[in-house]
Structures are given as structure tokens and as C-alpha cells.
C-alpha positions in Angstrom: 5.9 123.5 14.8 3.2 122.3 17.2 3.3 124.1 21.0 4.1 120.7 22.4 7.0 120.8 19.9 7.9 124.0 22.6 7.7 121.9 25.5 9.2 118.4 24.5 6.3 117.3 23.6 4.2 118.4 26.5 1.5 120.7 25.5 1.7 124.3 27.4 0.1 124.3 30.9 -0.6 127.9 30.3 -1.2 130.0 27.2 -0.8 133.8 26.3 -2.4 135.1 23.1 -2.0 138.7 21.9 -5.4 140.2 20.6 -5.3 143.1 17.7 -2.8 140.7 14.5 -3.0 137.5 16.0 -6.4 136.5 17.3 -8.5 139.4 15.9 -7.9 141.5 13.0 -9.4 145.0 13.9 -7.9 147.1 12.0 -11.3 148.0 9.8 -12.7 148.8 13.1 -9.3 150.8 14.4 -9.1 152.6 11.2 -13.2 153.5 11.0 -12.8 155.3 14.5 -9.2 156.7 13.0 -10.6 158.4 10.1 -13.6 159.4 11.9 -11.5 161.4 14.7 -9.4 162.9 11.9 -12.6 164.2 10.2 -14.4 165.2 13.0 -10.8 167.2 14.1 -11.0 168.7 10.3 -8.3 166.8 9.3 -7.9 163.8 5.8 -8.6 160.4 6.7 -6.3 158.1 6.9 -7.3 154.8 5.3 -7.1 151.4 6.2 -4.1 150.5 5.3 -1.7 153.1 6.9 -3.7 152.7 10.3 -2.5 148.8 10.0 0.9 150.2 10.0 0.5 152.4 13.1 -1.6 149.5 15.4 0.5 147.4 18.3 1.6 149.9 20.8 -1.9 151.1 22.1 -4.5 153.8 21.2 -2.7 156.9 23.0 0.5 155.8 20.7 -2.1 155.1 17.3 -3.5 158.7 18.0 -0.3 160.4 18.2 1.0 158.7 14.9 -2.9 159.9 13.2 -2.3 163.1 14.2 1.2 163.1 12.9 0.6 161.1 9.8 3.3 158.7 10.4 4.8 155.9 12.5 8.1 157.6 13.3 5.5 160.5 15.4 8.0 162.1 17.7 8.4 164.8 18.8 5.3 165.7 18.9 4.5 168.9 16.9 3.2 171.5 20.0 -0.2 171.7 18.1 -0.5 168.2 18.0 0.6 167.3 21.7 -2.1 170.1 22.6 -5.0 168.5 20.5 -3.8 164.9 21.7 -5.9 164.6 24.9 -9.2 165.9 22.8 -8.1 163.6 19.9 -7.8 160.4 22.3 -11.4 161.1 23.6 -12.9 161.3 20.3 -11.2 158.6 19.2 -12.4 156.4 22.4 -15.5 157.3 21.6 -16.1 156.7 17.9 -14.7 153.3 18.8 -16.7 152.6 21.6 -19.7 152.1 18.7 -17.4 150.6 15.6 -15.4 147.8 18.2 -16.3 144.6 16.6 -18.2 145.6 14.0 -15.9 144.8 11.0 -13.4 142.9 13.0 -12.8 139.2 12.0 -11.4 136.4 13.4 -8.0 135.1 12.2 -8.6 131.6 9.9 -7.3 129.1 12.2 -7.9 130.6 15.7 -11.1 128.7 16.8 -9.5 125.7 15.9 -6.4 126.5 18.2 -8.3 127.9 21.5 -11.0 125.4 20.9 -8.1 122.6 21.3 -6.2 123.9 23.7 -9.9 124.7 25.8 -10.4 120.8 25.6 -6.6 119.9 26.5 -7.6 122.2 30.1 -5.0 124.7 28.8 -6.1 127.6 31.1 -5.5 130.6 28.3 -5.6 134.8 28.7 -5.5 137.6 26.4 -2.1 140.3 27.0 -3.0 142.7 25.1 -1.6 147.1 24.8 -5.4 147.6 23.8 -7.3 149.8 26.2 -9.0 147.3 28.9 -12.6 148.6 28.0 -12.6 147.3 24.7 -10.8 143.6 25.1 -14.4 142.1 26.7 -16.8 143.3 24.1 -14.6 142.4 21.4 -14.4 138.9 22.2 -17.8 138.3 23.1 -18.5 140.0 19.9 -16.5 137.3 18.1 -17.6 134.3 20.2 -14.4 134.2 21.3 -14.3 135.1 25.3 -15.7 131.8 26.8 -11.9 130.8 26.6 -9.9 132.9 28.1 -9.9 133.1 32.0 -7.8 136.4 32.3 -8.1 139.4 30.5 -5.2 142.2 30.7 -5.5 145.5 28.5 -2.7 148.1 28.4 -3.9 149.6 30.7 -4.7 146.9 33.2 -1.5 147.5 35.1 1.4 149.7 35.4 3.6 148.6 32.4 2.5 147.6 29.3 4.1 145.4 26.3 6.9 145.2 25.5 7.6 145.2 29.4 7.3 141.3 30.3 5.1 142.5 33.3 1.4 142.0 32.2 3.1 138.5 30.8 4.6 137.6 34.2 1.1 139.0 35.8 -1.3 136.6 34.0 1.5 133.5 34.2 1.4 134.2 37.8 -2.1 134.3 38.2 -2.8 131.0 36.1 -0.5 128.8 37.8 2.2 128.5 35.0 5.6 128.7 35.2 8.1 129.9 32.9 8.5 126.1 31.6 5.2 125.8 31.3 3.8 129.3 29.5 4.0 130.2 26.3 2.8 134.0 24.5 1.6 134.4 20.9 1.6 137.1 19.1 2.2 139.4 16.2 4.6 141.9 16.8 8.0 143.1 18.3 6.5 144.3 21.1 5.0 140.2 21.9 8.3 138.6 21.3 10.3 141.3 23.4 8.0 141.0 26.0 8.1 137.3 26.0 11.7 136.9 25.7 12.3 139.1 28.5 9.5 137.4 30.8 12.0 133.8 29.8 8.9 132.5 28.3 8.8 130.8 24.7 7.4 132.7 21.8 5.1 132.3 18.9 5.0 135.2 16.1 2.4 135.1 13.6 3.0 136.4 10.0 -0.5 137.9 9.4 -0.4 140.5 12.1 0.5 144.1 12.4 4.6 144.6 12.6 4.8 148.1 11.1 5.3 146.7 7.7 8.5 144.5 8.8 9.1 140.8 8.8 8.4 138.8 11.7 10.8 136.3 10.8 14.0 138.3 12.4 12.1 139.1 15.8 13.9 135.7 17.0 10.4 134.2 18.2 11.0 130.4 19.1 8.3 129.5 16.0 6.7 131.6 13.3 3.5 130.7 11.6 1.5 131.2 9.1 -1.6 130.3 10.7 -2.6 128.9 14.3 -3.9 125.9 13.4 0.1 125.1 12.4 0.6 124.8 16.3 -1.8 121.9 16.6 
């Protein structure tokens, strides 16, 4: 389905894109600052693969479930809830110097933001990444000349799934709810988006914890963002 399939057949005034899953995928670079916290704490690594399980909810959430080892991380052990402010500093800081540096860019995503730039689609990033780290990870990637609104998870008071920071940056772009549509990856997008009234677009590529996107009830799922064009 195209986005002006969203709109009957009136291409988006405004567009919302999620960043870690569905524009980006960084979990080499999450998962490099990961297992170098965990070493650095004396604990295992804990590989690529289980740190893309644990990404979409924010870096104080990603370092609780490192430090537990799992997803499902509460409670809290009391030796882990005591380590956790130590562990988030490390981890900010080992991926203060690895943000961007294995990250890639989705196949299909230039080709979406690049045509939706030229439609005058104005366009910002909603991310539950820490603020600090959404700039120099799209101007890393070439990416940041088109987005005119940047909101990290820790921009504002509420963070996805809470349809604030979606209602925030529609707000501030001039959209409307029949006019905006979010993108995204995860629960935590399409919960957001259907609570903000606002059409949906789930990717299948992204980081879900390992579940299927397809029963999230996003308005259209694809398998690349190129399909919306």
C-alpha cells in the first residue's frame, strides 16, 4: 500500500518515522556499547543478536534487560537495580564513540524520505532513543537534512508508547490527525499511533522482541519502504 493509499489518495501532509528498526538498523552499534558495559562491569557479553531482542523501549530499559540477561527483566534483582545507574553511564559512554559506526541504513529508506522531501512532506524522527544520539546518527548516515523535528525519549515528559511525543511533533508541523501518519517497527509505534488517532505503518525488518508485526493491527505492513511509494 502506498501512504496516499492512507489518505484517499492524498499523500500525508505530515510524516513520522521511528529511528532504531525502521529507518536505521543500530543494533551492531547498540550491541558493541552492550557488550562492552557488560565487560567492563566483569560480566559475558551479550551478542548481537539477543541485544536486537532487547532494543525499542530506550537505553535505561536495554540496560536493565543486559544486566538481567533477558527481556522479561523485572523485578529488578537488588544487585542489579544498585549497579543500574553506573551501568547506564558506561553504557552512554561507550556509545557515545560506537553511534553510527556500524549502523546502516534500511534498503529502501532514501528512496522514501528523498520522495516525500520532494512532495514538501515536512517529516520528523519519534524516537525512545536518548535525544543526544538521534543528531549524530543521522548526520552520520546522510540522513538528517530531512527531517525538521527531532524528539528522543527523552525529549519530553512521556515517551512511546504514550501518543505524546507523536501528538508533540504533529502539533508542531502543522498536521492534523487526517493528515499525519507514524512509521515504525514495533508495538510501542503502533500503540502510540493508534492512541494519538493517527494511521500506522509497521515495518517487518525491525526490532519487535522476536514477534510478528503483522498482529500489532498497523493500518499497512511492509516489507520495505520503498512499498509506500
Amino acid at each position: 500500500m502506498s501512504l496516499a493509499g492512507l489518505f484517499n489518495q492524498r499523500w500525508p501532509g505530515v510524516a513520522l518515522f521511528d529511528l532504531d528498526g525502521t529507518l536505521v538498523d543500530s543494533a551492531p552499534d547498540l550491541a558493541a556499547a552492550v557488550d562492552c558495559t557488560l565487560e567492563q562491569l566483569g560480566r559475558k557479553p551479550a551478542g548481537l543478536e539477543r541485544v536486537r531482542e532487547w532494543v525499542g523501549h530506550g537505553s535505561p530499559v536495554l540496560m536493565r534487560r543486559a544486566l538481567a540477561g533477558k527481556a522479561d527483566w523485572e523485578p529488578a534483582s537488588a544487585a542489579d537495580d544498585a549497579l543500574f545507574n553506573d551501568a547506564l553511564a558506561l553504557f552512554y559512554n561507550n556509545y557515545r564513540q560506537l553511534n553510527g559506526k556500524h549502523a546502516v541504513v534500511y534498503p529502501g529508506v532514501k528512496a522514501c524520505l528523498e520522495s516525500l522531501s520532494k512532495r514538501g512532506c515536512p517529516m520528523a524522527v519519534v524516537t525512545n532513543k536518548p535525544e543526544q544520539f538521534v543528531s549524530p546518527l543521522l548526520k552520520q548516515l546522510g540522513l538528517d537534512h530531512h527531517f525538521k523535528l527531532l524528539i528522543g525519549g527523552d525529549t519530553l515528559d512521556t515517551r512511546k508508547p504514550d501518543p505524546g511525543p507523536l501528538l508533540h511533533a504533529m502539533k508542531t508541523l502543522n498536521g492534523s490527525r487526517g493528515t499525519t501518519v507514524m512509521v515504525g517497527d514495533s508495538a510501542a509505534d503502533v500503540s502510540a499511533a493508534q492512541a494519538a488517532g493517527i494511521p500506522c505503518v509497521a515495518v517487518t525488518y525491525g526490532y519487535n522482541f522476536g514477534r510478528s508485526v503483522q498482529a500489532l493491527g498497523a493500518d499497512a505492513v511492509v516489507d520495505s519502504l520503498s512499498e509506500l511509494l
